[in-house]
FIKOLZA-1660 file (N, C-alpha, C; in steps of 0.1 Angstrom, whole numbers, plus 5000, padded with zeros to 4 digits):
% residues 172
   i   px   py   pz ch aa at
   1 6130 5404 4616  A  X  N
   1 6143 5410 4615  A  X CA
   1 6151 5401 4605  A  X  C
   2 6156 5406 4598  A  X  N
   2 6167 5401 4585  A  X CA
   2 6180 5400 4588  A  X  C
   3 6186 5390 4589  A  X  N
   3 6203 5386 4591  A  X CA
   3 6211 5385 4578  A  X  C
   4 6226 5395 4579  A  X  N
   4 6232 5393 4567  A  X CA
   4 6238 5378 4570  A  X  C
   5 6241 5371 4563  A  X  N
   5 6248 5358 4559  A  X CA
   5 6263 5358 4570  A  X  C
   6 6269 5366 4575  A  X  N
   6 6279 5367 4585  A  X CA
   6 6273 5364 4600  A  X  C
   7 6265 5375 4601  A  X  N
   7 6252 5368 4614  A  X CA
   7 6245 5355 4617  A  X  C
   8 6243 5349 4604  A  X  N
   8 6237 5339 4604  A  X CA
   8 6250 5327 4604  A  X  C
   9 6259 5327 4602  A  X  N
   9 6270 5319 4600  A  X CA
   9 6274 5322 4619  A  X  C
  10 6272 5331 4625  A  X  N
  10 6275 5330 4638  A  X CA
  10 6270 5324 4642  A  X  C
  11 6258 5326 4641  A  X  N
  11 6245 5319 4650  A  X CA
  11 6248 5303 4649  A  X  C
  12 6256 5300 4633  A  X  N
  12 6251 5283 4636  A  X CA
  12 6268 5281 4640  A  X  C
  13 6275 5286 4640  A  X  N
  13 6291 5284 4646  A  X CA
  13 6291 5282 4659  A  X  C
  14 6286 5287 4671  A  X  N
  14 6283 5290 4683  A  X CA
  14 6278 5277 4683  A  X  C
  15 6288 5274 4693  A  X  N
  15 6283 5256 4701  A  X CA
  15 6278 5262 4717  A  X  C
  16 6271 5251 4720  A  X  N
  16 6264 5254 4731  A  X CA
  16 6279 5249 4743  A  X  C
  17 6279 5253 4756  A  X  N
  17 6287 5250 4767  A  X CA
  17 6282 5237 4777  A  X  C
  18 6292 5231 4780  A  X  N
  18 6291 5219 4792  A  X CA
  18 6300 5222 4800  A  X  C
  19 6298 5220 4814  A  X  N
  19 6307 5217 4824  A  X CA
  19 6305 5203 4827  A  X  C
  20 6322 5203 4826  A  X  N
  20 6323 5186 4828  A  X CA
  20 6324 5182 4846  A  X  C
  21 6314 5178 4853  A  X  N
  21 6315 5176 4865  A  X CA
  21 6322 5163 4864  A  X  C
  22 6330 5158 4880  A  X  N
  22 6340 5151 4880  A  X CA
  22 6330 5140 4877  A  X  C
  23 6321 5134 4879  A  X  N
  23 6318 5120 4876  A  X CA
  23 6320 5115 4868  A  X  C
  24 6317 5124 4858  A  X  N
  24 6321 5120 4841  A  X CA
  24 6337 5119 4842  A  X  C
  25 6346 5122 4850  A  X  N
  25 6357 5118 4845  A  X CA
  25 6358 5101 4851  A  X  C
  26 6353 5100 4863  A  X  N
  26 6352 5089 4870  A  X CA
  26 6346 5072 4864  A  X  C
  27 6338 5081 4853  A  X  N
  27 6329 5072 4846  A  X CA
  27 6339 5070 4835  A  X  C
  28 6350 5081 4830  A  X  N
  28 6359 5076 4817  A  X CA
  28 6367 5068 4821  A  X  C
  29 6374 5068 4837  A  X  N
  29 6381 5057 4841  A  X CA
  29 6378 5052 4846  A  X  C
  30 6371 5043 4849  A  X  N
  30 6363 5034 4853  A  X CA
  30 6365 5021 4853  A  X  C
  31 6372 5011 4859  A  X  N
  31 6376 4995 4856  A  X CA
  31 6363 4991 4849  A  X  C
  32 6363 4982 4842  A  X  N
  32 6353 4974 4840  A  X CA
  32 6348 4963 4852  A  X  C
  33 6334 4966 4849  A  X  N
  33 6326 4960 4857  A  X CA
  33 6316 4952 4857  A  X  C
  34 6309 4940 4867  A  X  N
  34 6301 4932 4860  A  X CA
  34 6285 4940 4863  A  X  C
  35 6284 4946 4871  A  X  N
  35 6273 4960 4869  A  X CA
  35 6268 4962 4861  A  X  C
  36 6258 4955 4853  A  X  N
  36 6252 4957 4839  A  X CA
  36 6247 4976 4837  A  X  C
  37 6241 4979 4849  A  X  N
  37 6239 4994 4848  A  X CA
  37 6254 5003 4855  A  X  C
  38 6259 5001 4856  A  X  N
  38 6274 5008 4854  A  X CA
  38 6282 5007 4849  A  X  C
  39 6281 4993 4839  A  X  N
  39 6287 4991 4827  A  X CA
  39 6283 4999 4818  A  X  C
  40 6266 5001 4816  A  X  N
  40 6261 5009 4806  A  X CA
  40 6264 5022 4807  A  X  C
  41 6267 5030 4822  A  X  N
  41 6271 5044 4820  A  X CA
  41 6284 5044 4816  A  X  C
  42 6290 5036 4816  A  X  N
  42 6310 5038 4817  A  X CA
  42 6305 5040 4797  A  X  C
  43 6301 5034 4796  A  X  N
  43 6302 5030 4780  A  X CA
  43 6293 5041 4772  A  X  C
  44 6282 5048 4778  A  X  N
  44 6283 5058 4774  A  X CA
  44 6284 5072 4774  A  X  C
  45 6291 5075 4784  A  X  N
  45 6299 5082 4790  A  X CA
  45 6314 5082 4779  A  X  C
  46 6318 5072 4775  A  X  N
  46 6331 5066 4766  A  X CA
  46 6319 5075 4753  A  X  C
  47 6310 5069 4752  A  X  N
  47 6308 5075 4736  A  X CA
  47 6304 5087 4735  A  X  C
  48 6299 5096 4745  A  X  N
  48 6299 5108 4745  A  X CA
  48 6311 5113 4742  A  X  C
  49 6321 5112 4752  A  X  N
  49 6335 5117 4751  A  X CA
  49 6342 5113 4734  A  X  C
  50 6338 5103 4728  A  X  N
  50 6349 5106 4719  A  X CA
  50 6335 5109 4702  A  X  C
  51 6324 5108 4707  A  X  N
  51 6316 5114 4696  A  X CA
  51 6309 5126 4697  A  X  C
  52 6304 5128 4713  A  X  N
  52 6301 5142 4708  A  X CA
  52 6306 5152 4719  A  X  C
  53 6315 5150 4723  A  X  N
  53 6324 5163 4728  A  X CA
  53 6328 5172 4722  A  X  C
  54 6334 5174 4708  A  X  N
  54 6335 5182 4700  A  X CA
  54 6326 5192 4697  A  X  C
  55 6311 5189 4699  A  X  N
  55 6299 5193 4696  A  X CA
  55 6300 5207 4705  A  X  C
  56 6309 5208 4714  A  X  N
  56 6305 5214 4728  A  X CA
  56 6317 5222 4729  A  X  C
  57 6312 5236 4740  A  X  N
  57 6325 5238 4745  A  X CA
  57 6330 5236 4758  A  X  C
  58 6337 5231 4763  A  X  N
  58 6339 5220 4772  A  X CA
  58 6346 5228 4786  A  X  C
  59 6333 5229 4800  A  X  N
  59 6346 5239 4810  A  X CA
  59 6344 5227 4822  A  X  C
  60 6354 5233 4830  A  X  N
  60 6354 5231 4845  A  X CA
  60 6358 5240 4854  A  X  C
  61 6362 5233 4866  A  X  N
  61 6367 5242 4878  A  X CA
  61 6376 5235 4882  A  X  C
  62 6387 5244 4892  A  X  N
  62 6396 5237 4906  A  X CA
  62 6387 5229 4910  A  X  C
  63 6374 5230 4914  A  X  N
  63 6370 5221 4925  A  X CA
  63 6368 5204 4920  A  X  C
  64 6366 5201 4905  A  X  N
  64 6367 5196 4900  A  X CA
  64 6380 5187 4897  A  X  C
  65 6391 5193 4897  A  X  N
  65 6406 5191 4896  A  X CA
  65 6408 5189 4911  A  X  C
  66 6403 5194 4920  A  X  N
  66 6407 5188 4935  A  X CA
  66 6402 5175 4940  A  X  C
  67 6388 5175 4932  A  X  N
  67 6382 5159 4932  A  X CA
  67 6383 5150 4926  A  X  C
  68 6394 5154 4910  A  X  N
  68 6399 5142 4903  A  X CA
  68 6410 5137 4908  A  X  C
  69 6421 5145 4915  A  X  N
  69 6428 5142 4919  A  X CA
  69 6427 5135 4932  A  X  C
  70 6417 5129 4937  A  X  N
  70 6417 5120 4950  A  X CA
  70 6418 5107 4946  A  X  C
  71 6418 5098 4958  A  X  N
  71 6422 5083 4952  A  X CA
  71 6431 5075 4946  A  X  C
  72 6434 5067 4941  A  X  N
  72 6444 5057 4934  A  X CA
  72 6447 5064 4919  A  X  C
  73 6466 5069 4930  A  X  N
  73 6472 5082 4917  A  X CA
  73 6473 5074 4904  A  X  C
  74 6470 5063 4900  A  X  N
  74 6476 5062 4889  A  X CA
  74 6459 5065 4879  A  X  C
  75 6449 5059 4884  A  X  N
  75 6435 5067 4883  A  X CA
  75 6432 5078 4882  A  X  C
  76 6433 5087 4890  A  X  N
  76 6438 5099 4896  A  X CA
  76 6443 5109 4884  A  X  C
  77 6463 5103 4881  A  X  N
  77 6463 5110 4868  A  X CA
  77 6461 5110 4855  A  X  C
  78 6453 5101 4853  A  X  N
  78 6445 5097 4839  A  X CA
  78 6431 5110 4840  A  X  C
  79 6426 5107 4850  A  X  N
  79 6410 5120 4850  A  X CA
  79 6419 5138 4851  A  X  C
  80 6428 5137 4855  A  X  N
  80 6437 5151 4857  A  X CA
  80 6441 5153 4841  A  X  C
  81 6445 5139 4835  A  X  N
  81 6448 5140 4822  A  X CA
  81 6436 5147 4811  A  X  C
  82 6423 5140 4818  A  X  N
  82 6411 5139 4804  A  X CA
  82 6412 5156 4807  A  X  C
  83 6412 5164 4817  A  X  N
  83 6408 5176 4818  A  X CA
  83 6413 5190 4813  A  X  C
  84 6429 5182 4815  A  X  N
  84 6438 5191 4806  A  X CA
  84 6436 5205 4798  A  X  C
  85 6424 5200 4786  A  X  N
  85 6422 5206 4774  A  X CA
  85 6411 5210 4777  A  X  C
  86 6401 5212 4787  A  X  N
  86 6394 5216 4791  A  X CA
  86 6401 5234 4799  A  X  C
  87 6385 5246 4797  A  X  N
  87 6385 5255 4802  A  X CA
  87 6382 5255 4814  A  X  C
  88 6393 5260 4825  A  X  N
  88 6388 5261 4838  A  X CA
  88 6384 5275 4838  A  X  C
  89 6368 5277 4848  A  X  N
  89 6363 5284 4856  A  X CA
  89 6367 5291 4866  A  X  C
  90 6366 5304 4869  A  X  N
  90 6372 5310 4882  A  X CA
  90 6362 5305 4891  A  X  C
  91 6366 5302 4899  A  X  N
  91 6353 5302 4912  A  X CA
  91 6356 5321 4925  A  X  C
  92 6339 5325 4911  A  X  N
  92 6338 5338 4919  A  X CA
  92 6332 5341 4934  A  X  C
  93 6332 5353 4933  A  X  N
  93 6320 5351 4949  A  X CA
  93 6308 5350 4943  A  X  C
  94 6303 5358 4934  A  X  N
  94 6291 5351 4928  A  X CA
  94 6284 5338 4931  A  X  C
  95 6296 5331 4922  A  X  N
  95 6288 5316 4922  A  X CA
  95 6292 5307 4941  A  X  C
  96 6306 5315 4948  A  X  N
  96 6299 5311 4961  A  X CA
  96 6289 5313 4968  A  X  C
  97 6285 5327 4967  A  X  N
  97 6272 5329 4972  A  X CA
  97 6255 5321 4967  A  X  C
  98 6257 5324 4956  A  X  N
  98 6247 5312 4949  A  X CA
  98 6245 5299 4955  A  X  C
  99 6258 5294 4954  A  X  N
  99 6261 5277 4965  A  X CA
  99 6254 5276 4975  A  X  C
 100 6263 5292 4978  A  X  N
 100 6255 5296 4997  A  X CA
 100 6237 5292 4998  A  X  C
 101 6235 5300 4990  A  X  N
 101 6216 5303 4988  A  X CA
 101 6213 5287 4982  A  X  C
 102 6218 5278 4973  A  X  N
 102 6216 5265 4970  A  X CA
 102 6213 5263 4986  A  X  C
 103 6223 5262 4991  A  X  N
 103 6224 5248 5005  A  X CA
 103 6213 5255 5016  A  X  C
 104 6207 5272 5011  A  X  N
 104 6202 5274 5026  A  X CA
 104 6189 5268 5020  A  X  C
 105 6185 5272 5009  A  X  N
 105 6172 5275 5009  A  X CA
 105 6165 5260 4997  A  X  C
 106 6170 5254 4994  A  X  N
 106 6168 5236 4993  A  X CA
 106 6171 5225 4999  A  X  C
 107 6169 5217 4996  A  X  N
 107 6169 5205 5006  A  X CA
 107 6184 5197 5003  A  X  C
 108 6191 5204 4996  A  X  N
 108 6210 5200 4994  A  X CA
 108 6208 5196 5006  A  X  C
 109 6219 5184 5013  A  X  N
 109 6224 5187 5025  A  X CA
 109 6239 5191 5024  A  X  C
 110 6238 5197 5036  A  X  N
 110 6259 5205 5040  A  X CA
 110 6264 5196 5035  A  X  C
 111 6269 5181 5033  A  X  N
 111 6275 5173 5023  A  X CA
 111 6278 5176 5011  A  X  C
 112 6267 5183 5005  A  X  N
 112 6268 5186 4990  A  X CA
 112 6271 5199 4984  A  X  C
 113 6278 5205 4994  A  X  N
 113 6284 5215 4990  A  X CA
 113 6293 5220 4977  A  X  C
 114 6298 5209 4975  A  X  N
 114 6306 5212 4962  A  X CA
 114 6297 5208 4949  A  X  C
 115 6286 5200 4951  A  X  N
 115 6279 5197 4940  A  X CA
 115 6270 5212 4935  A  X  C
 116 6266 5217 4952  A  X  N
 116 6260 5236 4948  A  X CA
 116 6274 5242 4944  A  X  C
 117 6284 5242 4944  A  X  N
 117 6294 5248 4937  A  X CA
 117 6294 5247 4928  A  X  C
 118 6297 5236 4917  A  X  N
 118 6295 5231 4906  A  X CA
 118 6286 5239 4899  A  X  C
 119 6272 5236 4906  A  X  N
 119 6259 5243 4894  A  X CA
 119 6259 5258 4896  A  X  C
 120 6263 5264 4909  A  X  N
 120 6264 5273 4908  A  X CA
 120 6273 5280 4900  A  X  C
 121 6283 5276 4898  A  X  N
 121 6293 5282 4888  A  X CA
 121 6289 5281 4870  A  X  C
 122 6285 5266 4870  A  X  N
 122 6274 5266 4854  A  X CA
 122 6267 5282 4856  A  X  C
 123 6258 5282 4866  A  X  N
 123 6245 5290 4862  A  X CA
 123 6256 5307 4862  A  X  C
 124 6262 5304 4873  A  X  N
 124 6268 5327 4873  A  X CA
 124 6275 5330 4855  A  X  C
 125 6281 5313 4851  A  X  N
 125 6288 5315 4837  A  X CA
 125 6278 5317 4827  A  X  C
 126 6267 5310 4831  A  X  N
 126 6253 5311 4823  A  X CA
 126 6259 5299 4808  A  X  C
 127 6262 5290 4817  A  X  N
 127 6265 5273 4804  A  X CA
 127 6249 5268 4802  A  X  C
 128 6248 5263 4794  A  X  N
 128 6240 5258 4786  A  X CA
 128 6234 5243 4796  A  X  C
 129 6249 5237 4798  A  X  N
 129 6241 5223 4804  A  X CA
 129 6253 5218 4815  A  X  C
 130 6253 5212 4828  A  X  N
 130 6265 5205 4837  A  X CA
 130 6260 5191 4831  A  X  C
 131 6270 5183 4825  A  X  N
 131 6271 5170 4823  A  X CA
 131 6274 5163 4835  A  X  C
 132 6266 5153 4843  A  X  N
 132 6268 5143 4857  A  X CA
 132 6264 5131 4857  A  X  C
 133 6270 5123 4860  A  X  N
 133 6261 5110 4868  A  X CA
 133 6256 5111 4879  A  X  C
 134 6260 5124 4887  A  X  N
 134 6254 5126 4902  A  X CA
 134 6236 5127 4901  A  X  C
 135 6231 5114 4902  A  X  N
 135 6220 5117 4899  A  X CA
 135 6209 5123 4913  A  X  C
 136 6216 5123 4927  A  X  N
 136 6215 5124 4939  A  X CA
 136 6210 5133 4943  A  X  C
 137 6219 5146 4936  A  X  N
 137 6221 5159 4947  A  X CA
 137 6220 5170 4927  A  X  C
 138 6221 5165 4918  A  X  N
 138 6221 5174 4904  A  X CA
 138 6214 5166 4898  A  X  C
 139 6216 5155 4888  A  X  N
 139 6205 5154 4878  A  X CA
 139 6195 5149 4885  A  X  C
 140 6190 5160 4894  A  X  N
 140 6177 5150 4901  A  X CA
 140 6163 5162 4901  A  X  C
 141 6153 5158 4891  A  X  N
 141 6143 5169 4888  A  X CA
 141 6138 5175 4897  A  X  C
 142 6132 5170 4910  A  X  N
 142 6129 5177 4925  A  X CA
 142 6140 5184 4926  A  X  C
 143 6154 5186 4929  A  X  N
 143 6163 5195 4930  A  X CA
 143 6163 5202 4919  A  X  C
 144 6163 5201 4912  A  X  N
 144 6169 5211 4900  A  X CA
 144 6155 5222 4899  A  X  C
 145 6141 5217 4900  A  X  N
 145 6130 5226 4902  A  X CA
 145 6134 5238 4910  A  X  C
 146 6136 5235 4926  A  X  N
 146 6141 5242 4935  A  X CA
 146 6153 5251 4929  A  X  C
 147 6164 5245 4924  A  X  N
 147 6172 5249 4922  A  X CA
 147 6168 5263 4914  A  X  C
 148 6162 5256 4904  A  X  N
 148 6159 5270 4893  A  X CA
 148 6156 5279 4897  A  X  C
 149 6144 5275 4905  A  X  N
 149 6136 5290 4912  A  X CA
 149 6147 5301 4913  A  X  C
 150 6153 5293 4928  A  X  N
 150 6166 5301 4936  A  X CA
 150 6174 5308 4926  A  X  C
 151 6179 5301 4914  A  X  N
 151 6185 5308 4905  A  X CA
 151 6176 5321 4898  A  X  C
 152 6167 5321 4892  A  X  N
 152 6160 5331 4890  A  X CA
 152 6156 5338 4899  A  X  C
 153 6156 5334 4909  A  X  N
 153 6148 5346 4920  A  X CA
 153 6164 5357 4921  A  X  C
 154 6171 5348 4922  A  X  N
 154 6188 5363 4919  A  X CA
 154 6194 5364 4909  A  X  C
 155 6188 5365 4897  A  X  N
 155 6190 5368 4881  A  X CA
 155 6200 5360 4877  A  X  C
 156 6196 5347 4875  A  X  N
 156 6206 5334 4871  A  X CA
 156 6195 5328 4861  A  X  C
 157 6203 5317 4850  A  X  N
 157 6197 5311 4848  A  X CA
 157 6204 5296 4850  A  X  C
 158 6197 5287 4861  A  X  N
 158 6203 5270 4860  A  X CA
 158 6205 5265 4846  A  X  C
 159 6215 5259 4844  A  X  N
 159 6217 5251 4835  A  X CA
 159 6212 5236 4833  A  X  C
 160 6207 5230 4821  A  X  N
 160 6204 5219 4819  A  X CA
 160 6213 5208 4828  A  X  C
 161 6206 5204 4836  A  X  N
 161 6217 5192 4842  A  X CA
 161 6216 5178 4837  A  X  C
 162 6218 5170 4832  A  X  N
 162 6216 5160 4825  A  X CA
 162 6229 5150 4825  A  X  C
 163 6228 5140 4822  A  X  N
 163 6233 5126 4820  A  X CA
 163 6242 5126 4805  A  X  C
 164 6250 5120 4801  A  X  N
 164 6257 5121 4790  A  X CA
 164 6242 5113 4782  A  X  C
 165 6239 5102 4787  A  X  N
 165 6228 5098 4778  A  X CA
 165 6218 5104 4772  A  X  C
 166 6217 5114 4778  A  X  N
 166 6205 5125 4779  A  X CA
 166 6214 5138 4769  A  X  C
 167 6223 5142 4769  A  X  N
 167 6229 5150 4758  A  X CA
 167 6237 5141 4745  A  X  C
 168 6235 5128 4744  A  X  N
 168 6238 5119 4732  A  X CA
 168 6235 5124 4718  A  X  C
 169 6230 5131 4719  A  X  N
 169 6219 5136 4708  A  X CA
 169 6210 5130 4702  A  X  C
 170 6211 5126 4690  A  X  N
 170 6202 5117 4680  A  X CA
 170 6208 5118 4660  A  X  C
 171 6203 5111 4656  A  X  N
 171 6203 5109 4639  A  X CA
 171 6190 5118 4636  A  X  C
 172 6194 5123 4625  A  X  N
 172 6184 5128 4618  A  X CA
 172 6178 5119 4606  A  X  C
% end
């Protein structure tokens, strides 16, 4: 198939989507720390956000804004800050039910209900990738296997879940 020069200027225009789960905000404000490995996420988590965020189109949700907003307000309105400029997501019944089917039919526990919110709302929007530190209950390969299935078995596709380090890109 042959693309006129307008099609093909789309194709490379079209940035891929991230949802910014709260960690990442948690990681931009972040005290410094003597935590040599949570020094190194705060730091690059900082270099994502100010190198290749642009790359992306950047969403969230309320639920996300409900959990930046906990804790020490002056912390608190700095991550409500980063979000701002960020697209919030409706939270459909779709992507509740999805959640629903996350928590019955994998090994999530009822704790992590908002983390099955989260990807469930990536996958009903059909985003490209959820950006997390949650490496627990999302960027965790045994879950996200499961996860997929579940998504494809009710015409979804999961989204790349990954680490800011892991979407850094590279030099050519």
């Amino acid at each position: 198939m042959l693309y006129d020069e307008g099609q093909i200027n789309f194709m490379i225009s079209v940035k891929e989507t991230v949802y910014i789960e709260t960690s990442i905000l948690g990681y931009l404000t972040a005290r410094s720390t003597e935590n040599l490995i949570v020094a190194a996420n705060i730091k690059i988590t900082q270099d994502w956000w100010s190198i290749r965020r642009s790359s992306f189109v950047l969403y969230t949700s309320e639920i996300v804004e409900d959990e930046a907003a906990r804790g020490y307000s002056a912390i608190a309105e700095q991550r409500l800050n980063l979000i701002k400029s960020l697209t919030f997501l409706d939270l459909t019944e779709e992507a509740i039910e999805l959640a629903r089917e996350f928590l019955q039919q994998s090994n999530l526990p009822p704790k992590a209900s908002n983390d099955a919110l989260h990807m469930a709302l990536a996958a009903v929007y059909g985003l490209d990738y959820l950006l997390t530190w949650n490496c627990k209950h999302m960027a965790n390969a045994q879950i996200q296997k499961k996860l997929s299935q579940i998504s494809f078995d009710l015409g979804y596709k999961l989204p790349f879940i990954c680490t800011p380090y892991e979407l850094m890109g590279f030099d050519s």
